[in-house]
PyMOL CGO cylinders between C-alpha atoms (Angstrom):
from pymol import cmd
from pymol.cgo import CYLINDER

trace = [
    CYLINDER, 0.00, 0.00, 0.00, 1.18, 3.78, -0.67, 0.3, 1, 1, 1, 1, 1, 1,
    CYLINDER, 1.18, 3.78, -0.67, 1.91, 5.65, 1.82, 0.3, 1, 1, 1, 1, 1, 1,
    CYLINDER, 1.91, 5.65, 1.82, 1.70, 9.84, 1.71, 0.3, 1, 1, 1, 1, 1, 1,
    CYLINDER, 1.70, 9.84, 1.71, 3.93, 10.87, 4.83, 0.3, 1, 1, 1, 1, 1, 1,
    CYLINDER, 3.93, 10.87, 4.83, 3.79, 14.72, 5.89, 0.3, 1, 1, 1, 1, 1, 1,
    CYLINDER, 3.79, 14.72, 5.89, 5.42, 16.80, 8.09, 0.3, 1, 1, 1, 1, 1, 1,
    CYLINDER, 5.42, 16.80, 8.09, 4.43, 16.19, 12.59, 0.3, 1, 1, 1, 1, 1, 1,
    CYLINDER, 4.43, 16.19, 12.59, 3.11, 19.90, 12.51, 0.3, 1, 1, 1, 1, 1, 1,
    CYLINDER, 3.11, 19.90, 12.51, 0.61, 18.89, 9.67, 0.3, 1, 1, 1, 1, 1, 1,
    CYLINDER, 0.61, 18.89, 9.67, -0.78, 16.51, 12.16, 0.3, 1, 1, 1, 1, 1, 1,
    CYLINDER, -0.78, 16.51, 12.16, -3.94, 17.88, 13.93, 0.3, 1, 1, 1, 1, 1, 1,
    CYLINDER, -3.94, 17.88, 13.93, -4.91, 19.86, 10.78, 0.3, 1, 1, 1, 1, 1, 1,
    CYLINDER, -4.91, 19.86, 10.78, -4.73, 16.28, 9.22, 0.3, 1, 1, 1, 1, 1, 1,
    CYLINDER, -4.73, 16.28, 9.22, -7.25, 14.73, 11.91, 0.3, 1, 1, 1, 1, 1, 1,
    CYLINDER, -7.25, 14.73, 11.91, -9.12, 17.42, 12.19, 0.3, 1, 1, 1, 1, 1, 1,
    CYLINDER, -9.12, 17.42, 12.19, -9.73, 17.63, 8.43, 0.3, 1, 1, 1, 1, 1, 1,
    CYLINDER, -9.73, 17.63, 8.43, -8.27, 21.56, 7.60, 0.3, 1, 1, 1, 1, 1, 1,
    CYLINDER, -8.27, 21.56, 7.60, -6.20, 19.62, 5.51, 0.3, 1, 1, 1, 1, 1, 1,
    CYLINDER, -6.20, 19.62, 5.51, -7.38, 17.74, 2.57, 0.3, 1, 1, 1, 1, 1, 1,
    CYLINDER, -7.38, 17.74, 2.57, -4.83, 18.22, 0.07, 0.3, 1, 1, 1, 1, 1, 1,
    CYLINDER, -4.83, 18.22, 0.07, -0.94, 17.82, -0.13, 0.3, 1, 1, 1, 1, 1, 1,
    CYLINDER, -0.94, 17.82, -0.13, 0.95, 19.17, -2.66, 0.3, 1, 1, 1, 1, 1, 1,
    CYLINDER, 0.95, 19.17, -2.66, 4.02, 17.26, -4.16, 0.3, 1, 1, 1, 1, 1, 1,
    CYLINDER, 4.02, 17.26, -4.16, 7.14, 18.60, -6.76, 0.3, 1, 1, 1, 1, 1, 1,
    CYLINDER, 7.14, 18.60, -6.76, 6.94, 16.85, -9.96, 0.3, 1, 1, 1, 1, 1, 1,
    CYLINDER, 6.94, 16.85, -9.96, 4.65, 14.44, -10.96, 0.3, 1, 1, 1, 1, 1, 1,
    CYLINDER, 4.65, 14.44, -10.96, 3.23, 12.08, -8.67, 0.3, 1, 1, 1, 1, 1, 1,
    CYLINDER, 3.23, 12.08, -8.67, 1.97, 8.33, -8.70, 0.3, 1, 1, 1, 1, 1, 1,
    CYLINDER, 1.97, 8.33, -8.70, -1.19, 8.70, -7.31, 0.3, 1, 1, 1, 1, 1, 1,
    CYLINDER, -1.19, 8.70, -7.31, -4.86, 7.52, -8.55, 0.3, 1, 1, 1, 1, 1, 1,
    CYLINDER, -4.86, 7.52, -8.55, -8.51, 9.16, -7.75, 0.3, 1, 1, 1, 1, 1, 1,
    CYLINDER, -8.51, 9.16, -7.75, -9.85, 6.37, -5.65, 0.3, 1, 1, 1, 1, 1, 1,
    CYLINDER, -9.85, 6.37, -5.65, -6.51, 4.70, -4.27, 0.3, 1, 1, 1, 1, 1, 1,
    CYLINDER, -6.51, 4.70, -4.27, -6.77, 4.00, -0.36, 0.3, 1, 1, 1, 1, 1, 1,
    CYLINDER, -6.77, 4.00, -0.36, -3.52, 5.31, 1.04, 0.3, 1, 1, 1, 1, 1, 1,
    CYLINDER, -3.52, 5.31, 1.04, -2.14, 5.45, 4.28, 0.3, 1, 1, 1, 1, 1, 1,
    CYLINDER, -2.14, 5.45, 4.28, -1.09, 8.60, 5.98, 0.3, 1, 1, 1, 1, 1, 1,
    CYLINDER, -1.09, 8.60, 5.98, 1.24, 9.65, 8.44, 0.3, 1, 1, 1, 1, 1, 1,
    CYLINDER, 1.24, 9.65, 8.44, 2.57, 12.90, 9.43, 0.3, 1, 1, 1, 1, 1, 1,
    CYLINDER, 2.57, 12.90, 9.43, 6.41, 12.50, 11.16, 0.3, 1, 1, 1, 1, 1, 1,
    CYLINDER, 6.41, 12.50, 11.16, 6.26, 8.90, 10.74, 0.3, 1, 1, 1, 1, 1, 1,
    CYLINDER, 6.26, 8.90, 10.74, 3.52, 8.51, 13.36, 0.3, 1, 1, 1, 1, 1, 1,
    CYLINDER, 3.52, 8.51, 13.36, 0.82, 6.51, 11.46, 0.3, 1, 1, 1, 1, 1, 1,
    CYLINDER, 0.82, 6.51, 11.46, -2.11, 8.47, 11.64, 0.3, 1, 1, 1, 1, 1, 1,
    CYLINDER, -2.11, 8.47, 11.64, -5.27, 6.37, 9.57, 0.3, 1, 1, 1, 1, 1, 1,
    CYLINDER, -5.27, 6.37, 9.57, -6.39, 5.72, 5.64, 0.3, 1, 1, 1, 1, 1, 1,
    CYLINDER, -6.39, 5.72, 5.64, -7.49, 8.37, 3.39, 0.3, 1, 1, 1, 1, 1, 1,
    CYLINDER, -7.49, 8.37, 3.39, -9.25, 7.75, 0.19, 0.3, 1, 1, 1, 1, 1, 1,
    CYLINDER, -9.25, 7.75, 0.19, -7.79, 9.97, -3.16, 0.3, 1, 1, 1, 1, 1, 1,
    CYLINDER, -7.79, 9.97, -3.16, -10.44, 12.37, -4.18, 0.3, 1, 1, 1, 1, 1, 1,
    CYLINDER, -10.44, 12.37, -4.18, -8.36, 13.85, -6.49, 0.3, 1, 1, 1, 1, 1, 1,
    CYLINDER, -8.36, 13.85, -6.49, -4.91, 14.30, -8.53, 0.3, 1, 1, 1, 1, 1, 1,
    CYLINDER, -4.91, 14.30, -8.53, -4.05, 17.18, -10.30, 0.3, 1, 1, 1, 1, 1, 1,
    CYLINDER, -4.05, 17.18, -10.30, -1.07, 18.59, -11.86, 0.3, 1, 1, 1, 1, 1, 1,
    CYLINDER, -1.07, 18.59, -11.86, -0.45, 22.21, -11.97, 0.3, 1, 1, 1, 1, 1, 1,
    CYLINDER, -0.45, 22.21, -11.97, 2.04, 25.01, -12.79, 0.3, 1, 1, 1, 1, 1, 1,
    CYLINDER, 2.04, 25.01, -12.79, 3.68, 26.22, -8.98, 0.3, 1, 1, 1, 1, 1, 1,
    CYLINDER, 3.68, 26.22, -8.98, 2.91, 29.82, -10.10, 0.3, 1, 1, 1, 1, 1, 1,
    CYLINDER, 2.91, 29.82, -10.10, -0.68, 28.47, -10.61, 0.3, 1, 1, 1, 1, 1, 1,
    CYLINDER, -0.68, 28.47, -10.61, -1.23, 27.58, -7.37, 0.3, 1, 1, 1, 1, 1, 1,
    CYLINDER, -1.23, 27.58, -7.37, -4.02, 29.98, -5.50, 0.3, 1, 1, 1, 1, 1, 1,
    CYLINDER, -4.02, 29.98, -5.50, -5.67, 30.90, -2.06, 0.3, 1, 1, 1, 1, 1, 1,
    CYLINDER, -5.67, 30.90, -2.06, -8.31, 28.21, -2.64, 0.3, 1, 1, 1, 1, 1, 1,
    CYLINDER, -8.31, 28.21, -2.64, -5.16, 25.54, -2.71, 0.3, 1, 1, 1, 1, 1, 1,
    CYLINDER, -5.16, 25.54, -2.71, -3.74, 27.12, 0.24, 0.3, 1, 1, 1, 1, 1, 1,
    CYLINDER, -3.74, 27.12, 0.24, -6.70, 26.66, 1.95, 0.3, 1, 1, 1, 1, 1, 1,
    CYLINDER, -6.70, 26.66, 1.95, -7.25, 22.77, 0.67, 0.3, 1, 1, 1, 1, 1, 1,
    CYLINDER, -7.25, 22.77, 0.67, -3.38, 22.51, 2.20, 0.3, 1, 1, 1, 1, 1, 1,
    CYLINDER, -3.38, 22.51, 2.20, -4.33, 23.82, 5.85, 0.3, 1, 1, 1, 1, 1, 1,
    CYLINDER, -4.33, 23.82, 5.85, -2.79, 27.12, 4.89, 0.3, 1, 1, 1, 1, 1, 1,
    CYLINDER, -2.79, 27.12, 4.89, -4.39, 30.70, 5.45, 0.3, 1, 1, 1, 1, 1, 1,
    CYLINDER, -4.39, 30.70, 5.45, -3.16, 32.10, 1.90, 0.3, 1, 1, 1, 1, 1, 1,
    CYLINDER, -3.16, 32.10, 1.90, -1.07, 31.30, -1.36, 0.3, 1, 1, 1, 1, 1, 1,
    CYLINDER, -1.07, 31.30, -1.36, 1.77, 33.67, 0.16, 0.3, 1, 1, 1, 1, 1, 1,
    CYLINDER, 1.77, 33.67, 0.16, 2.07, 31.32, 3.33, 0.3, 1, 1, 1, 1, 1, 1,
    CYLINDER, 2.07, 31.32, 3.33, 1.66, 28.19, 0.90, 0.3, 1, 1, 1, 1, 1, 1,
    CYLINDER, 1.66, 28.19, 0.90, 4.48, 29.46, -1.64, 0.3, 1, 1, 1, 1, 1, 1,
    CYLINDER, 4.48, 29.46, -1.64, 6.98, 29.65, 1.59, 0.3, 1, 1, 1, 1, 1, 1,
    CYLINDER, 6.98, 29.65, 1.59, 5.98, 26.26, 2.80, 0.3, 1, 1, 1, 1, 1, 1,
    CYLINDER, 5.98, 26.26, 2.80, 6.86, 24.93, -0.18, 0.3, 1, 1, 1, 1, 1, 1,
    CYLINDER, 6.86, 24.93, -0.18, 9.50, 27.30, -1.13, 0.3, 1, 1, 1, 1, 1, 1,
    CYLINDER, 9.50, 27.30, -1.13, 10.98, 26.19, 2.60, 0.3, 1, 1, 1, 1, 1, 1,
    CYLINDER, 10.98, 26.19, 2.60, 10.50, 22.34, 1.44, 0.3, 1, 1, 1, 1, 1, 1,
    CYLINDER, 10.50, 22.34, 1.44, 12.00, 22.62, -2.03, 0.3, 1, 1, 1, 1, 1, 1,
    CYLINDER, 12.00, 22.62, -2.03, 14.26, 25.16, -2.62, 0.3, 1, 1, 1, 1, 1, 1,
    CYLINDER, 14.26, 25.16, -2.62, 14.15, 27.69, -5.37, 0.3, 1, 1, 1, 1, 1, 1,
    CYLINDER, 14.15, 27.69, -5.37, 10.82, 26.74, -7.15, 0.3, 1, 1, 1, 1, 1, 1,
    CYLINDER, 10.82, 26.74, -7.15, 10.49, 27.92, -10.45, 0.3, 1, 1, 1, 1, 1, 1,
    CYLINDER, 10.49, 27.92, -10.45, 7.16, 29.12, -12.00, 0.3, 1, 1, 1, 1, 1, 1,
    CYLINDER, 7.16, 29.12, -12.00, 6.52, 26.81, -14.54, 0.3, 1, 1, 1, 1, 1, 1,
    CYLINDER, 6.52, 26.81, -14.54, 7.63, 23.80, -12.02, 0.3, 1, 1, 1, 1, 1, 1,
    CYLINDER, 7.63, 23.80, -12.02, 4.74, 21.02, -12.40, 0.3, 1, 1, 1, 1, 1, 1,
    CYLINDER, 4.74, 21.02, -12.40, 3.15, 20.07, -9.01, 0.3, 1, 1, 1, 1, 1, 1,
    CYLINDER, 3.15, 20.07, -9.01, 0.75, 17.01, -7.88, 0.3, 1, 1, 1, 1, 1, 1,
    CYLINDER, 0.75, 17.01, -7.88, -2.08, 18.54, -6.03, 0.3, 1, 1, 1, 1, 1, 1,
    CYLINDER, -2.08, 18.54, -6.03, -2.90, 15.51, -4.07, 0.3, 1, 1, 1, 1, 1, 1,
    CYLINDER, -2.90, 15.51, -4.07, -6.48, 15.46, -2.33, 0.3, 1, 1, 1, 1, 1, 1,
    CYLINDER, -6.48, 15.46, -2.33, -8.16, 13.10, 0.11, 0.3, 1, 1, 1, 1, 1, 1,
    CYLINDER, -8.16, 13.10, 0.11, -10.22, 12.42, 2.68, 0.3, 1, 1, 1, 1, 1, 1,
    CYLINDER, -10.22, 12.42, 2.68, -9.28, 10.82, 5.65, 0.3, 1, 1, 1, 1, 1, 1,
    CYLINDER, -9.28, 10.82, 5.65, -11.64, 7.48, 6.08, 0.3, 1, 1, 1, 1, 1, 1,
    CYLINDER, -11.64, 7.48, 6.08, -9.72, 5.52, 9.19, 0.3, 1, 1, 1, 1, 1, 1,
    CYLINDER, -9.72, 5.52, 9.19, -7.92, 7.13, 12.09, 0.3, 1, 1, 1, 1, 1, 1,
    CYLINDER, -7.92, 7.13, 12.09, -5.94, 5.09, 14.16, 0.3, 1, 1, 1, 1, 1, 1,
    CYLINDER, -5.94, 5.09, 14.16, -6.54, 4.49, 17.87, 0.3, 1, 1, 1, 1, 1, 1,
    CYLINDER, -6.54, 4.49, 17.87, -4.42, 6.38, 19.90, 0.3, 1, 1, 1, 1, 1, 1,
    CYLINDER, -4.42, 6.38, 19.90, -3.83, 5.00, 23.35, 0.3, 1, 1, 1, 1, 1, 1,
]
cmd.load_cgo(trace, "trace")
């Protein structure tokens, strides 16, 4: 099974469902429908269904991605993933990866 691993701060937007969307460099293996699992700092959080898998231009991406990502604007969301991956250039392809979250695991 794939896996889509984010970042531990990600986490409780993860659970608590502000995020439904990650956004990847390049092109990325993923189908609409394909159960995945997620974790966030390696802790295993649940399953998530893909919703969605689109491929964009970085200096494409808006406020209304930002927002799918857990962030407040495009600005913050361009530093995240400026912070991530360097010197991003415009025309850069990204996977806009979207799901929903359809397990969590138990914490104890």
């Amino acid at each position: 099974m794939k896996s889509i691993d984010m970042a531990e701060r990600y986490k409780d937007k993860v659970l608590s469902g502000k995020k439904k969307m990650t956004i990847r460099m390049g092109r990325r293996a993923f189908k609409k429908g394909e159960v995945v699992e997620l974790t966030c700092g390696g802790e295993h959080l649940g399953f998530a269904i893909i919703t969605d898998v689109i491929y964009v231009r970085f200096s494409d991406l808006s406020d209304e991605d930002a927002y799918n990502d857990g962030f407040s604007s495009r600005d913050e969301l361009i530093r995240e993933l400026s912070s991530i991956y360097g010197d991003i250039k415009g025309s850069t392809i990204m996977t806009k990866i979207k799901f929903k979250l359809i397990r969590k695991y138990r914490s104890e």
